[in-house]
N, C-alpha and C positions, 0 to 999 in steps of 0.2 A: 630357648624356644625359637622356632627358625619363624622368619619371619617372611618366607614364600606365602604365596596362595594358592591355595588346593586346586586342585584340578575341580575345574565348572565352576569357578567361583571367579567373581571381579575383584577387584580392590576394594575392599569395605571404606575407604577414605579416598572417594578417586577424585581428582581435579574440579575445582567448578565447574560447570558450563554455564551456558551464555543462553543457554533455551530458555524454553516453556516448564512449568511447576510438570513432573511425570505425569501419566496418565492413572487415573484414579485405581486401577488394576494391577500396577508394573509395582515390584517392590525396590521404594526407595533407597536403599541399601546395596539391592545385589544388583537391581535391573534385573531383573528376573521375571517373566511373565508370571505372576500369581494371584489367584482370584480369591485376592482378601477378604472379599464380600462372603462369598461362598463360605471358606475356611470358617469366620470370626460368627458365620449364622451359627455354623455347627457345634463352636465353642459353646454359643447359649443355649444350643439345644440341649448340649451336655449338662451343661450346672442345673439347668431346667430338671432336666430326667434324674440328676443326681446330686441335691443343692448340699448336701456334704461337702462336695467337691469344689463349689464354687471356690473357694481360695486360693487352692492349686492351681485350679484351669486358668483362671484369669493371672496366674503368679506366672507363669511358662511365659520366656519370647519368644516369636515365633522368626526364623531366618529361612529364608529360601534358599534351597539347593537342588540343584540335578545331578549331582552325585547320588544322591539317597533314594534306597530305591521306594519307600513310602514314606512314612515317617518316622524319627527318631528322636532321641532326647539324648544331651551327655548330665554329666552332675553336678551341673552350673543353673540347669533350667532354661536350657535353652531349648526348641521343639524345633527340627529343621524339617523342611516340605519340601517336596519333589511337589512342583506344580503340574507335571503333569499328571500324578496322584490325581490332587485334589480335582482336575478336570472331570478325569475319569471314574470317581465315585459322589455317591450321595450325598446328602448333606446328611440325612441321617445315620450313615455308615461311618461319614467322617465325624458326628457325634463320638459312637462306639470308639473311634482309633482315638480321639483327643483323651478317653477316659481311660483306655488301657495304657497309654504312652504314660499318662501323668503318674497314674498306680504304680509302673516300676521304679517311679523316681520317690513318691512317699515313702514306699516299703525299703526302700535305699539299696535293691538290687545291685547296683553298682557294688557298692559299699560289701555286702553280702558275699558276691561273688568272688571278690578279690580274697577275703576272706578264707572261702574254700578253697581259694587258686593257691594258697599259701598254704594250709592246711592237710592236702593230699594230691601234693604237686602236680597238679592239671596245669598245662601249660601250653600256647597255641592258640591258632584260631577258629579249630575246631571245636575243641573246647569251651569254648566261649561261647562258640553257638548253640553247644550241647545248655550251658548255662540259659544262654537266651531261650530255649525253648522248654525248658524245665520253669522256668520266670514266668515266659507266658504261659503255662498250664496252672502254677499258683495263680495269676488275674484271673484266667479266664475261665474256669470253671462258676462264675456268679455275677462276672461283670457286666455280662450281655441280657437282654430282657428286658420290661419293665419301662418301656420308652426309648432302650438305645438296638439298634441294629446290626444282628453279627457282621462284621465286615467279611468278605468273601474272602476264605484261604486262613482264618483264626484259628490259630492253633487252640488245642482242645485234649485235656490227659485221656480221655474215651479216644482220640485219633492213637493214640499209643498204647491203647489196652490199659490202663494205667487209671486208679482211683480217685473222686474229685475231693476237697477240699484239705490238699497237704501243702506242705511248704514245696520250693526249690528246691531247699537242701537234700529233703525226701526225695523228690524226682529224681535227680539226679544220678541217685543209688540205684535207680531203675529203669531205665533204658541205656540203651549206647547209639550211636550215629548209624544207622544203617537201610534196610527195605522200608521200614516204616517213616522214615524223616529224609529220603532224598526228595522229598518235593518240597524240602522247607532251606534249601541251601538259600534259598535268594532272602530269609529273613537275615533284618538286621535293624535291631529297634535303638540302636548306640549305645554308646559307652555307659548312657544313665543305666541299660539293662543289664551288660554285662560286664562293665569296666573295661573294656578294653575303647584303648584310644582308637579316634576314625579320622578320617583327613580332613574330613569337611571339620571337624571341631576347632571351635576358636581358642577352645583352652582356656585354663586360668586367667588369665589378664586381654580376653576380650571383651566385647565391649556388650552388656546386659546379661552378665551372668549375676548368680544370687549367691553371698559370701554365706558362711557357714553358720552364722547366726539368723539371716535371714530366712533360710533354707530348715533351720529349727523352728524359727517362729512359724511358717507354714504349715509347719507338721504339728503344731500342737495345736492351731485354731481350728484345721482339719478332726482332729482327735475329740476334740471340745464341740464343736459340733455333729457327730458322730454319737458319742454320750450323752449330748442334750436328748436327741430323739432316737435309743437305738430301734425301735422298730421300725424305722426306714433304711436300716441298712443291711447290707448280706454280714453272715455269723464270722466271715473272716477279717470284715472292714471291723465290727466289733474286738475280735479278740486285738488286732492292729491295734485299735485305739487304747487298749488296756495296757500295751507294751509301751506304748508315747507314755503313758505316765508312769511310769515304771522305768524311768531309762537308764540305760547302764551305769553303774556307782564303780568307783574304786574295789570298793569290797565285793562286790560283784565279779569284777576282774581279776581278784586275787583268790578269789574262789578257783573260776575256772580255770587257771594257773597252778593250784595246787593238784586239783584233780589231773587235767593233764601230766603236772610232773610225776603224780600218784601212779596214773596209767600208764606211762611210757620207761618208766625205773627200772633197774635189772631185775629181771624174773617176773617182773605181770607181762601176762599175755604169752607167754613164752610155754614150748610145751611140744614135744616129739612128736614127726611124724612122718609116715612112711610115702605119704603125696611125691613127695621128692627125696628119693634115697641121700644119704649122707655121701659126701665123697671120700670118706674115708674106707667106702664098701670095697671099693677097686682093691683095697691092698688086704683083702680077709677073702678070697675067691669061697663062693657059695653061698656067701651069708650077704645079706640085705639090712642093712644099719638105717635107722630110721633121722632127718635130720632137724635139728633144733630150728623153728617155724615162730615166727611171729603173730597171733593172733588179735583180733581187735579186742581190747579190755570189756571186761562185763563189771557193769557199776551196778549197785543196791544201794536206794537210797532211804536211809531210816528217817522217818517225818516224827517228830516228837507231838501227842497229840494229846498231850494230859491237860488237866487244869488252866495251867498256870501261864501256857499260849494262847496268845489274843490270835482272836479271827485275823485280824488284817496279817497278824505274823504266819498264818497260815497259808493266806494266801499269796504271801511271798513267798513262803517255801514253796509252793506250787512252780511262782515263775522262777527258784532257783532250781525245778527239776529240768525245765527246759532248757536254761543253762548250762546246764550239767550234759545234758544229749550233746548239746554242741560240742561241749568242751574235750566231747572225745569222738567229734566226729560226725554226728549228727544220726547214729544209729541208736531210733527209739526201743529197736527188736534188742538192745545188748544193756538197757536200760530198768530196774526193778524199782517198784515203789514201794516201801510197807510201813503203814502206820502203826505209832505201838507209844503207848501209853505206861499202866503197868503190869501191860500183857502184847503179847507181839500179835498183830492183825494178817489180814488175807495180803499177803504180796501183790503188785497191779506189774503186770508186765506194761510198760511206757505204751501208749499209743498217743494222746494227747493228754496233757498235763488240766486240762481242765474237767476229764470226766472222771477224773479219781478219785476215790470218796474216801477222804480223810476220816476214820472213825477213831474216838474215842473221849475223854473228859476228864479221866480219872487220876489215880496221883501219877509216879515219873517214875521207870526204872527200864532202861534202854538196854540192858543190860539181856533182857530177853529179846531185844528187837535185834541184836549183834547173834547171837544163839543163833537164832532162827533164819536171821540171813548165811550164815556159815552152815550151815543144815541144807541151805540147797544145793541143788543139782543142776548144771554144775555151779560151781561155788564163784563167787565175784570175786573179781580180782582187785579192786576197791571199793570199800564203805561210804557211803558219804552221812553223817549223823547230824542233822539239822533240827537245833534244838536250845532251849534258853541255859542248859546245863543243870540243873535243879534234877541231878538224878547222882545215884549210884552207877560208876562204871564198869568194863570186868576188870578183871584183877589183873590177866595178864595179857600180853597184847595178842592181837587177830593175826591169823597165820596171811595175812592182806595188807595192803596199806590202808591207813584212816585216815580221812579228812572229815572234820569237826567244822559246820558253821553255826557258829555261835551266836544265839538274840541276846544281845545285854541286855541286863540288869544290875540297876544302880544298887540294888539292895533287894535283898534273899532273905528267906525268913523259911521256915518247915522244923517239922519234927519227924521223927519215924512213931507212925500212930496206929498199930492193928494191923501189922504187914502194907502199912503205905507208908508214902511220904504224905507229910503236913505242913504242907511248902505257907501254911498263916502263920509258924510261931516263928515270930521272930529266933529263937534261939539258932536255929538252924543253919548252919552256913554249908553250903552245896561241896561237893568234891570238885574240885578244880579237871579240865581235863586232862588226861594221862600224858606224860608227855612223847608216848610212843603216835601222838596222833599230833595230826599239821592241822591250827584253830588257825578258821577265819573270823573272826568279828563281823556278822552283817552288821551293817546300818552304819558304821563307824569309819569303815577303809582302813582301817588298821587288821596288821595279824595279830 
């Protein structure tokens, strides 16, 4: 790590002097003119209008810079201020920016982003600001109101024709850099929003950043108070807090690990077309060869919804649909839902994983939820079958790849009873899954 100082910045360790204690205004640190008073009002005005938050806001350090051109955050927690900023706005406006600044860093934007930068190789500083403003359209559609003050120039998905309460990842898919965001070149909320490093950042080994435990424990008092009272909070600081406890597992990762290896393997997604002639047309004069195109995979995912699944295992299959969207990209439009017990139910094209109504009760035979997904139009290019296994499979494999996440069970019991299963006699030991299908183990980390 080079050990210059950014440009507009002092020596964070500069020489004694011999003067007077600074002036109650100046920041002890940078020498910087910044009106602490002002700034640290509007911090409590924040936790006041949003006492959720209080953990976060008062967990941020705050460093002056005049490099920056309002405020920023990187993914240490640290909040840097242009004091001329703070001059030149309210205290109640500077409320609104301390609560949007902190939200890109709970929701772990940074972390996110880099994510997708790696995933459908965006790369650049364009880029990054496409992220940042896709980031701030996830805050700011419900952050503002209610006690805090839109700050002037907030970005907003209505500024981009673009609908409110979706993720980044969604946004993303839906704008590009152009007529409607050249007046947002001068955003830049830092590294915390989009991972990309900035100069003013002190990096890893400066001095008041939060290590990676502290920076969890934040997040989950934040989460914890959220769930104590959710009727103070907006519908997406709740689902947020559902995901804090819910945090990523091994087996979780090896989920979406299969499914991507599932979607990207020879021949899914693959499929002629005449968009871009073949270049083999050149050497057949007259005729127009159509050329082998990569498509994004279309995933169906079967929810096992008989008997013998507990609620809570249901509502983990839920956040394993979400999961799933990502793991191939974050396209909920290439995404199917369908419950099926021992009859296959209404297919849910993905919109949010929380309004799909899981129906059924009855005994287990998945075997028509495979049927039924291979009966659409057009047809998936991977299965995903999420279920405790306590059923009959088909017999021979899916013209698709299958990925199988498995709820264990220490012990099985059923009988076949009047055309069901009778998953209470003990006698009953389940079919194992086929071995034409990739089993992940939820709850375990093991495949």
């Amino acid at each position: 790590m080079s050990t210059a100082v950014p440009p507009g910045h002092r020596d964070p360790h500069p020489a004694p002097h011999s003067g007077a204690a600074p002036a109650p205004d100046i920041d002890p640190d940078l020498g910087l003119g910044l009106d602490r008073g002002k700034l640290f009002a509007a911090r409590l005005h924040a936790a006041r209008a949003r006492p959720y938050l209080a953990t976060a806001l008062f967990a941020l350090h705050t460093v002056a810079s005049r490099t920056v051109p309002t405020m920023a955050v990187d993914r240490h927690w640290r909040c840097y201020v242009s004091p001329g900023f703070v001059d030149r706005t309210t205290v109640e406006e500077l409320a609104g920016v301390w609560v949007h600044e902190v939200s890109h860093l709970l929701r772990d934007h940074h972390g996110r982003s880099d994510r997708v930068a790696r995933e459908r190789g965006l790369t650049g500083p364009a880029e990054r600001l496409r992220m940042n403003i896709a980031a701030d359209c996830e805050i700011n559609d419900d952050v503002f109101g209610e006690g805090l003050a839109r700050p002037e120039g907030a970005v907003d998905p209505r500024l981009l024709g673009l609908p409110e309460g979706e993720l980044m990842e969604d946004y993303l898919r839906q704008f590009r850099l152009g007529p409607l965001t050249q007046d947002l070149a001068w955003l830049d909320c830092g590294s915390g929003a989009d991972g990309l490093d900035r100069e003013w950042d002190l990096g890893p080994d400066g001095a008041h950043g939060l290590s990676a435990q502290q920076r969890e424990a934040v997040r989950f008092r934040v989460a914890q108070g959220i769930t104590a009272r959710p009727g103070d909070s907006p519908k997406g600081w709740r689902r947020w807090a559902d995901e804090v406890f819910h945090p990523p597992q091994p087996w979780r990762e090896l989920l979406g690990a299969a499914v991507r290896s599932a979607a990207s393997g020879p021949g899914a997604g693959d499929d002629y077309s005449y968009g871009r002639p073949s270049r083999r047309s050149a050497g057949v004069p007259g005729a127009v060869l159509p050329s082998l195109r990569r498509r994004p995979p279309r995933v169906t995912v079967v929810i096992d919804t008989s008997g013998s699944v507990s609620d809570t295992e249901l509502g983990s299959a839920l956040l394993e649909v979400t999961a799933i969207s990502r793991a191939v990209g974050g396209r909920r439009d290439l995404v199917t839902v369908l419950s099926c017990d021992a009859a296959a139910r209404v297919a849910h094209p993905l919109c949010r994983a929380e309004g799909i109504a899981l129906v059924g009760g009855g005994g287990t035979d998945l075997r028509t939820g495979f049927a039924k997904a291979l009966r659409s139009r057009p047809r998936p290019d991977v299965i995903v079958a999420l279920t405790d296994g306590q059923t009959p499979w088909p017999a021979s494999q899916p013209p698709c790849r299958t990925v199988v996440g498995l709820f264990p069970r220490h012990a099985s019991g059923g009988s076949w009873n009047g055309g069901a299963w009778d998953e209470d006699n003990s006698d009953y030991v389940p079919d194992t899954p086929p071995d034409w299908a990739r089993v992940v183990e939820i709850g375990t980390g093991g495949p």
